[in-house]
N, C-alpha and C positions, 0 to 999 in steps of 0.2 A: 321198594328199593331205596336205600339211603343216597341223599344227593351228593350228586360228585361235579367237581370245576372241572373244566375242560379246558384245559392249556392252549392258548390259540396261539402259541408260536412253534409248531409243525410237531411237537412232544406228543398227542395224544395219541392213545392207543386206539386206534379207528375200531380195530376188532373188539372192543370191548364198549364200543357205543352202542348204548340204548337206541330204540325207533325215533326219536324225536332231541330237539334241543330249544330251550325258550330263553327271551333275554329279556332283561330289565332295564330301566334309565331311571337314574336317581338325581334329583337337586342338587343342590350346592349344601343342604339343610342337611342332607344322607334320608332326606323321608321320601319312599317310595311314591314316586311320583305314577306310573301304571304297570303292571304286570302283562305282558304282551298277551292278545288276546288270545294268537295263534299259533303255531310252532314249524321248525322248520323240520320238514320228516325225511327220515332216511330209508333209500331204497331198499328192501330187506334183499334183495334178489341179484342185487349189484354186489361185486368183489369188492375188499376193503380196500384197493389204492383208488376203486371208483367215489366209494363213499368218501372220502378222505376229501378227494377231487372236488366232489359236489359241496362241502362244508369250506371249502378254497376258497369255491365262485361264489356263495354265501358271504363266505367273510367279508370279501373284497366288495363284493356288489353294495353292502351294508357300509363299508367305510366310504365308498363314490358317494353315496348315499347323503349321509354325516357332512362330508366336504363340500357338497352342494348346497348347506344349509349353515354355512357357517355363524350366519346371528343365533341359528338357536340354539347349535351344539357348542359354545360355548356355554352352558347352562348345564351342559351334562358333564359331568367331573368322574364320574364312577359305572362302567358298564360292565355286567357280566354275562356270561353265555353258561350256561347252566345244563349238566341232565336234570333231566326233571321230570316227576310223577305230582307235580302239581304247586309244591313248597315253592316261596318267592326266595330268591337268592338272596347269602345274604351279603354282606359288604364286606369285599377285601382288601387289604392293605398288599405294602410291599412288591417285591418280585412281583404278583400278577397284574398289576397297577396297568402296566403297558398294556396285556393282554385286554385286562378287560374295558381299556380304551376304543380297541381296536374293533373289538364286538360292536357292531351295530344293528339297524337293519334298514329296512329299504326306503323309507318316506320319513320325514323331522315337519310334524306341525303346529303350529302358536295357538294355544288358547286357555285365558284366564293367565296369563303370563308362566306356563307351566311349560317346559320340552317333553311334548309327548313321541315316544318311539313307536308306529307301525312296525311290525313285524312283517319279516319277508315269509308269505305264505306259500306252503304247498310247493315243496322241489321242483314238481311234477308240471305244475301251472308259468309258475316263474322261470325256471334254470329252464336249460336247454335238455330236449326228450332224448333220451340215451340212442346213443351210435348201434344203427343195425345198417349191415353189409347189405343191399339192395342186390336181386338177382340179373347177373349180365346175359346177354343171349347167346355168349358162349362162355363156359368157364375151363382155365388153364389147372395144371397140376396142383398148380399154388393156390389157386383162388380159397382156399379152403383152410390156408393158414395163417392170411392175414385177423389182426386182429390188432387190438389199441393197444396191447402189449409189446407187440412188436412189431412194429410198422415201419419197415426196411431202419433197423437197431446199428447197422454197421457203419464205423467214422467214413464220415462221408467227403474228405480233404486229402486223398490219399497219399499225394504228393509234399502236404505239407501238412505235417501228424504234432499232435501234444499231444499229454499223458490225462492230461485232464479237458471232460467235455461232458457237455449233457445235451440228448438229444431231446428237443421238444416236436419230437412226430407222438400221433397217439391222437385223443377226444380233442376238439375242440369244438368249443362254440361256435353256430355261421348262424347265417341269415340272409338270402337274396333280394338286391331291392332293384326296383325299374328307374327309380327317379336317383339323380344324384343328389349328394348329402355329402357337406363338407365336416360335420364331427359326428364321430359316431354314436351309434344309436343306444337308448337305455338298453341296460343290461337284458330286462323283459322282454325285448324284442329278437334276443337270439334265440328263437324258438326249435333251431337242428341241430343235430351235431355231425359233425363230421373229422371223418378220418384224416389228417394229415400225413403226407401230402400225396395222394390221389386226390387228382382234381377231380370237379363238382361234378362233372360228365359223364364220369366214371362207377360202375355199382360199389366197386369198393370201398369211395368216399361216402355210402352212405345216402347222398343226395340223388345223384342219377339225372341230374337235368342241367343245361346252360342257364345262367344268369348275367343280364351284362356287369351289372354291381354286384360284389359280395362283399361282404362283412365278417372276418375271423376274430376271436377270440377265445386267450389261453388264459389260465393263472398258472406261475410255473414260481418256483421259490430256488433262489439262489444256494448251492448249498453254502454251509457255515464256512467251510475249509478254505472258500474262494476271498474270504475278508481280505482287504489292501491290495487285491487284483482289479485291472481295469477290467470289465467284462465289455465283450463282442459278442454281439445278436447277428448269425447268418443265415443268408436265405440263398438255398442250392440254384432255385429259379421260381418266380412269381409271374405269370402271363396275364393283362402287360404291363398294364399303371399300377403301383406300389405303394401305398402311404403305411407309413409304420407309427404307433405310436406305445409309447409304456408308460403306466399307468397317468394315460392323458397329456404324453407330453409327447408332441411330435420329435422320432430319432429318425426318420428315412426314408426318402425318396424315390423311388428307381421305375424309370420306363425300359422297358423290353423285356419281353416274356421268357429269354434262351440264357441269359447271362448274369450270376450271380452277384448279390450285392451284400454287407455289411454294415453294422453301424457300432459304435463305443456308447452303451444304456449306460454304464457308471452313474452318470451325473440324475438319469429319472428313476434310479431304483431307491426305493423307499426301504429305511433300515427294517423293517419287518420283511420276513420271509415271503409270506404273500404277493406277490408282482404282476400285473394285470396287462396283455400284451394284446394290444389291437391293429388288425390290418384289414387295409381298405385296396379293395382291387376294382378297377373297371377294364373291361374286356370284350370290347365288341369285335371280336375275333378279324375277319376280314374287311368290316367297314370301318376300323380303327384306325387305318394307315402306317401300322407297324409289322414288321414281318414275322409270317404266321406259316408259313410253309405249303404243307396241305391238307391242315385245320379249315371246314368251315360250319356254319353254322348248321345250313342245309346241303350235305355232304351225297355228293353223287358222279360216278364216274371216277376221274382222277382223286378228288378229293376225300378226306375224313372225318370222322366224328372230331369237335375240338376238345381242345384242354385247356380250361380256364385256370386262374386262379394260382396257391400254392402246389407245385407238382416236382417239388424235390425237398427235400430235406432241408429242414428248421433247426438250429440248433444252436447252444450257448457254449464260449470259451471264453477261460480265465488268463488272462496274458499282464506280462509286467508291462509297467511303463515306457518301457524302451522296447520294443520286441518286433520280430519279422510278421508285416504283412503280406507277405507276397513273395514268391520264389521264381524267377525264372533259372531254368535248366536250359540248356544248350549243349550240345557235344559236336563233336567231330573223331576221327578216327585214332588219335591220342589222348583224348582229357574231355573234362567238360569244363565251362565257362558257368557261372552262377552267380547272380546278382541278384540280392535280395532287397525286398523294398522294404523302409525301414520305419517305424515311427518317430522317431529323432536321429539325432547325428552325434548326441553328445554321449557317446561309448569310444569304447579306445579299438577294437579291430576287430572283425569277424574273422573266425578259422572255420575251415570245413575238413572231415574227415570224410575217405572215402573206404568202403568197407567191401568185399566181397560175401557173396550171399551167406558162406559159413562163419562171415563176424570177424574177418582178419583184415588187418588197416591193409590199404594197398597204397593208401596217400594222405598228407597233410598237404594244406595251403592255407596262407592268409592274407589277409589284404585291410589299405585303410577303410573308415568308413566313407560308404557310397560309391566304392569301388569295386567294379566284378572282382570273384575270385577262382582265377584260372588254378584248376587241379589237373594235374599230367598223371596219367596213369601210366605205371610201368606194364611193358607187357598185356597189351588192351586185349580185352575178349568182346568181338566185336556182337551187335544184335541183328539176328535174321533173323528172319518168321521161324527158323528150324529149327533154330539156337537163340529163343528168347532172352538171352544173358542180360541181366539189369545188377547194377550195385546199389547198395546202398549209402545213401549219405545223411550225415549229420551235419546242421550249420549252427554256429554259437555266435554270439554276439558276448564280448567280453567288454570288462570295463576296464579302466586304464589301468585300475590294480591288481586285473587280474581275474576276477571275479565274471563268475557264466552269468548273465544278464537276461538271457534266453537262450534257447534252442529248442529246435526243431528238426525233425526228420524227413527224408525223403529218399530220391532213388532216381534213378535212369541210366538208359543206355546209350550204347556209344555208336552211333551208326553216322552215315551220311547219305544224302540224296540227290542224284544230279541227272546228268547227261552227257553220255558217251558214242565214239563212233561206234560201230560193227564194224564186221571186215569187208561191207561192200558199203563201207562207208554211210549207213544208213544213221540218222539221228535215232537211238534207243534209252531207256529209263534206267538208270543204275543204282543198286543200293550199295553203297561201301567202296562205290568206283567197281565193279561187277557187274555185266546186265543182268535183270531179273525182270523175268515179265510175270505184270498185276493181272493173275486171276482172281476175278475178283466177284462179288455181289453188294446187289440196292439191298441194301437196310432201311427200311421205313424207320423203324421203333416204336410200332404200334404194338396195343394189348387189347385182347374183346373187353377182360376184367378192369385195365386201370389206363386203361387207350395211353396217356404217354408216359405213363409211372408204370415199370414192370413191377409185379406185385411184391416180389423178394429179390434180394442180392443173389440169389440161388438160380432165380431166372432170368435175371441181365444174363447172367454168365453160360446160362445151358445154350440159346441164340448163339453166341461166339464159339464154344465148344463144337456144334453142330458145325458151322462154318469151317473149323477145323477140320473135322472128321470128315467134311466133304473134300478134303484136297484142296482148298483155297487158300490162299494164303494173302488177301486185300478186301478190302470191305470198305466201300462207298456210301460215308455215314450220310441217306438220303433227305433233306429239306429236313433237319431237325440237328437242335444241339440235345447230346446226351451228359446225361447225371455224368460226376467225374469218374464213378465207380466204373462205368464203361468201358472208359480209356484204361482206368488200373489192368483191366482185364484181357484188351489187346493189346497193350505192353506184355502182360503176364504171358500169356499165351502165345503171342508171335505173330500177330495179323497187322499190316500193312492197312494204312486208314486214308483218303482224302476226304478231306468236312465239307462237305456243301454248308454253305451260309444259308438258313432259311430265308425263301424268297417271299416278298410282298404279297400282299392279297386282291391279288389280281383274277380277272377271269380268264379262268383255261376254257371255256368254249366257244371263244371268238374263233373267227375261218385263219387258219394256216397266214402268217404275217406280224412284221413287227406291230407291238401293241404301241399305243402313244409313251411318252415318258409318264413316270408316276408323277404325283406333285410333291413342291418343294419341301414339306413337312416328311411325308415318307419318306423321300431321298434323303432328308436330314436324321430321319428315325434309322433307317436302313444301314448308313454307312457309320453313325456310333455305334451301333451292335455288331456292327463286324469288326471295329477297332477292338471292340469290350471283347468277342468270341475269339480273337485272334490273342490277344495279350493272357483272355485265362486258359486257353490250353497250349501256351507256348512251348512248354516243357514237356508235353506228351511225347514218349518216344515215337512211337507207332504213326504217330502224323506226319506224314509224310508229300502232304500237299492241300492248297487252300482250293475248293471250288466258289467264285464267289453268286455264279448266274446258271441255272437250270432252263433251257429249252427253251429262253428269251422272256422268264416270267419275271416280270417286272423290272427288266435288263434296261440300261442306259448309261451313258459314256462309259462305255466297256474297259478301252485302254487305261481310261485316267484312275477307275476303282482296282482293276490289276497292277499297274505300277505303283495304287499307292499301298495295295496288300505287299506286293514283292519288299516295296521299301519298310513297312512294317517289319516284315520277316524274312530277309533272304535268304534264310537257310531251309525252304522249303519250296518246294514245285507250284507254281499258280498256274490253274486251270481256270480260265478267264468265263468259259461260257460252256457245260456241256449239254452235247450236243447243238453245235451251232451250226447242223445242217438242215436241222428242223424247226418244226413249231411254229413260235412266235420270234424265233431268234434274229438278229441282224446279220447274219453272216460273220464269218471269220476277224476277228477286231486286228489281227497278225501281232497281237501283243499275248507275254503270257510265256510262256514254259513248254506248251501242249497243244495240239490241236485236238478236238474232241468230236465224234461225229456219232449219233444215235441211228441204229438200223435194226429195225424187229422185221420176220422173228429172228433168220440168222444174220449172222455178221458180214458185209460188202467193203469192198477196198474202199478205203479212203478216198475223196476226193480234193483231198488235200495232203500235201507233203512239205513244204520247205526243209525251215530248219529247226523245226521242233518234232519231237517225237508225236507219235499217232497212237490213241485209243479208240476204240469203241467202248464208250460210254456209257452203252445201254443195249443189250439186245436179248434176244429169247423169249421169256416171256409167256412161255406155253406152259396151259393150263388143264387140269384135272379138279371137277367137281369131287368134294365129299359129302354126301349131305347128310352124316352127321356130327361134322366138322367143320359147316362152314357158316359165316354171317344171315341173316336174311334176307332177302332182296334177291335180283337177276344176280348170276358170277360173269362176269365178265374176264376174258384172257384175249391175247393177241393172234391166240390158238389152242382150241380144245381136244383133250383126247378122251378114252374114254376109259382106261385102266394105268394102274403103273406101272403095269409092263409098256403100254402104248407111251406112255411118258416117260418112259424112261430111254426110250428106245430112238424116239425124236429128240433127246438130247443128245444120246451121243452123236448121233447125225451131224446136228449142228455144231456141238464140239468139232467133229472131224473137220468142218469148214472151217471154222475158223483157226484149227491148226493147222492149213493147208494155208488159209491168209496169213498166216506169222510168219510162215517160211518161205512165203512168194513177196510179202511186202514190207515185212520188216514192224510190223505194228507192236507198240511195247505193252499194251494191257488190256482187258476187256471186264465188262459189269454185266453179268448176268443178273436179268430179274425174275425172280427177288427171293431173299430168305426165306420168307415167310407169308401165304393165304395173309395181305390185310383187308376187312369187310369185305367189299362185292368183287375184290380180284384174285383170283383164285390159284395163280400163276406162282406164288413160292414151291421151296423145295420143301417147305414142313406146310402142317393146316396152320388154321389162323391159331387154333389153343394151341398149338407143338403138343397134341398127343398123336400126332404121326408122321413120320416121314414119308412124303406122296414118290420118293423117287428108291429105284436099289440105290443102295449108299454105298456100297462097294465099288459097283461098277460105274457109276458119276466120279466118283473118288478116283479113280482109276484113270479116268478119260480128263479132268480138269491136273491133276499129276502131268500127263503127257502133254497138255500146253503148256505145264508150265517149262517143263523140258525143254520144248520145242523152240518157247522166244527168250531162253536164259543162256548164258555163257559167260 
């Protein structure tokens, strides 16, 4: 084979590389100083954007390399990376000059005043061993199509969209360590790979085990087109502590495992294509002192398998100088209000247009900078669960001459949410000033295959579809924040949402009674990430109320964390503690929006009324073995039957009571548990993989329809 140069700024043709690549270091003199002993081999068995991949973290690992020996690599003036069947390279001028700078390899050492280049050996020993999918103890429909090519591929910003983005989900480098380490470790020590982002826990990542330390590492190249853009690096969510760095230069921060963060890399990205992206996570799930839900390490009973690590969506965008961070939405029953958060203030005025779904303006508004911009919609098409109507909006930031500076996209509907009398005077939940009573379901968000990452955009959305199909129309996102794509999809769809705030990592087997307060550190971790969980889903239409406390788990000064949610966001329902007739709870705080009271298996009048409306929070419950469809371990339910005729048959029983309680007391909503079989409970309407539905779907359908009848007017 005749020798050919291998263009190391992203130009080679992967598909037409030979097995191997060797490099040289030459003097100042141009006299070959050694011809490397070893060579760097390519997987013959891996796809070309893997090889390509692997010749990336080669490159990159060889320049850290070079940069760490700074006295001697000044001595090397000329490097090249060569195919080769044995010939020493020979020396290039010009254009390749940069490339063959850049080539290096893994070690620089002195001797006889010469720069001698080791060679990075053997892919196989050095880089990190290729990404295989680990088998989980139960697999979903999906399990079987993830892969590093497309590793949940869809924009993942729903509410606030560009044209241009790259997703960095797919291979990356890991490595779990026990001991903490404040810079990261030699490239040689990423000995896994893993799939981003299913966390570590999960088969689909690949790994399959907890770590409290992990160590990520990507090489990801800027495309060309983004030159004189500021680039932003985002992270959907990281559980818990977050250090980011690009190529070795700390960009970010971030404690809490539920609530996305950002950084602006501009200034650590190196004008070569090649870019080296490391993250440092530690995660000691429940002894951490940040809120984890019902994540533990040793998961049994109430609790689950956890999610460490990266477990949403990675990803790079190109934004100008001036450009929107941040969107909040807002509506009411004629317009919406939109304020967007900005990177400077020196542009002349943001407009928004508002659009209807088939692309026709319904509205213009503008406003100065830093100032909401209230849009009046003529003729409003309001959003119910029945009539999911959302517009679409566009927002520009212009400059004083005129000139679009940015824009970006989004959407929302026009609803509102309150509290109204009935006609016997009873406090009820209203959407649009209407009552409507919340039939509703607990949503875990668990998966057997990627426990808090659903394996595809195809199965977030099947979860919510079934929930549909079952006649519900509300869904109680349980002790977990979900990917934003979630919300895209109960907006889309029409499902009515209240968020529980993941609660602390507290013990649930202590006896029936308030637990002590958490300490000051948790309360101090606990109450930023409900500031952070509350400002990034402010705009979800479908949100429809904040829960900040679960069954008194990790609960303390009740009134003053609810008044300072409500002042955060008035424009939605605060459910101060539910179930605060159980558990661990303190009782009734009389602050809040709602009273909430948990009763398994069917639903009991409230013991409480004032003047806030009344839910049952939690009841049902009743379960049906599959065995083979279900986790391993004991199943546990609050009531076993033993077919789905017998399960089905005991719901609608309990259905009947509790539409016999809406129309005796006035109660405005109820949560049935639970969507979905998670591990050893067995109590959803689908198994834990959703390849069945344990109930008739018609006739649940039917019987959750007639409550909603029942507490609506």
């Amino acid at each position: 084979m005749a020798l050919q140069y291998i263009e190391l700024d992203g130009h080679a043709d992967v598909a037409k590389m030979p097995t191997s690549v060797t490099c040289a270091a030459r003097r100042e003199s141009g006299s070959a100083v050694a011809l490397l002993a070893s060579e760097f081999e390519f997987p013959l068995d891996q796809p070309d954007f893997v090889r390509r991949e692997l010749l990336d973290v080669w490159l990159v690992r060889a320049e850290m390399a070079i940069r760490g020996h700074r006295a001697s690599a000044t001595a090397i003036t000329d490097l090249g990376v060569n195919m080769a069947t044995g010939r020493k390279p020979g020396r290039r001028r010009g254009r390749n000059a940069r490339g063959k700078r850049r080539a290096a390899a893994a070690g620089v050492a002195l001797g006889s005043g010469l720069a001698i280049v080791t060679a990075m050996v053997n892919a196989q020993a050095q880089a990190a061993e290729a990404w295989q999918q680990k088998t989980p103890p139960l697999t979903t429909p999906w399990t079987h199509l993830v892969s590093p090519s497309n590793a949940l591929p869809e924009y993942p910003r729903p509410q606030l969209t560009r044209s241009r983005w790259l997703s960095l989900n797919g291979g990356w480098d890991y490595t779990g360590r026990s001991a903490p380490t404040e810079t990261p470790p030699p490239a040689h020590e990423f000995r896994e790979r893993i799939l981003v982002p299913y966390p570590p826990e999960s088969a689909l990542s690949g790994i399959q085990r907890h770590d409290d330390r992990m160590w990520y590492r990507k090489v990801f190249k800027v495309p060309a087109t983004w030159r004189g853009q500021r680039i932003l690096l985002h992270f959907g969510a990281v559980d818990q502590i977050a250090t980011v760095w690009v190529n070795n230069r700390k960009v970010a921060h971030h404690e809490g495992g539920y609530t996305s963060f950002s950084a602006d890399i501009t200034d650590a990205l190196r004008r070569s294509r090649a870019q080296e992206l490391t993250v440092r996570v530690e995660d000691r799930n429940e002894a951490g002192g940040f809120p984890v839900g019902k994540q533990r390490n040793n998961p049994r009973g109430l609790t689950y398998t956890g999610a460490s690590g990266i477990w949403q969506t990675v990803w790079l965008e190109p934004v100008p100088m001036t450009h929107v961070d941040q969107l909040d939405v807002t509506s009411d029953l004629t317009g919406f209000t939109i304020t967007p958060r900005v990177s400077a203030t020196n542009y002349g005025r943001t407009v928004v247009v508002a659009t209807r779904p088939d692309g026709k303006d319904v509205a213009i508004a503008t406003a100065d900078p830093g100032r909401p911009v209230r849009v009046r919609v003529p003729k409003p098409h309001l959003w119910t669960p029945d009539d999911p109507y959302l517009y679409n909006l566009k927002v520009r930031l212009m400059s004083r001459s005129g000139q679009v500076l940015d824009e970006v996209a989004s959407y929302g509907g026009l609803r509102t949410i309150g509290t109204v009398r009935d006609a016997k005077g009873r406090p009820r939940i209203a959407l649009n000033g209407k009552i409507m009573f919340l039939q509703g379901v607990l949503d875990q968000g668990y998966w057997p295959d990627g426990i808090y990452t659903a394996p595809t955009d195809e199965a977030l959305k099947f979860d919510l579809e079934k929930t549909k199909a079952l006649g519900l129309n509300f869904v109680r996102k349980h002790a977990k924040v979900e990917p934003a794509r979630w919300y895209y999809w109960t907006d889309r769809l029409g499902l009515m949402v209240w968020q529980d705030m993941p609660s602390l990592g507290v013990s649930l087997e202590v006896p029936p009674g308030p637990a002590p307060d958490p300490p000051p550190d948790a309360k101090r971790h606990f109450e930023d990430e409900l500031a952070e969980m509350i400002d990034q889903l402010r705009s979800v239409t479908s949100i429809v109320g904040w829960v900040p406390f679960n069954e008194g788990w990790g609960e303390y000064d009740t009134a003053r964390i609810t008044d300072a949610v409500k002042a955060r966001d008035p424009s939605r329902m605060v459910n101060p503690n539910s179930g605060a007739n159980c558990c661990q709870s303190r009782g009734d705080s009389g602050a809040g929006d709602v009273y909430d009271a948990h009763t398994y298996v069917g639903p009991r009048p409230p013991a409480v009324q004032g003047d806030r409306p009344v839910v049952v929070g939690e009841y049902g419950g009743v379960g049906l073995v599959l065995d083979k469809n279900r986790w391993p371990g004991r199943p546990e339910a609050y009531e076993m039957t033993d077919d789905q005729a017998r399960l089905t048959q005991r719901y609608i029983d309990v259905s009947r009571e509790l539409e016999t309680l809406v129309r005796d007391t006035g109660i405005s909503g109820a949560v049935y548990t639970q969507t979905t079989d998670v591990e050893n409970e067995v109590n959803g309407y689908l198994s834990y993989d959703r390849r069945l539905v344990k109930v008739d779907l018609p006739a649940v359908a039917a019987r959750n329809r007639a409550v909603i009848d029942a507490g609506s007017g």
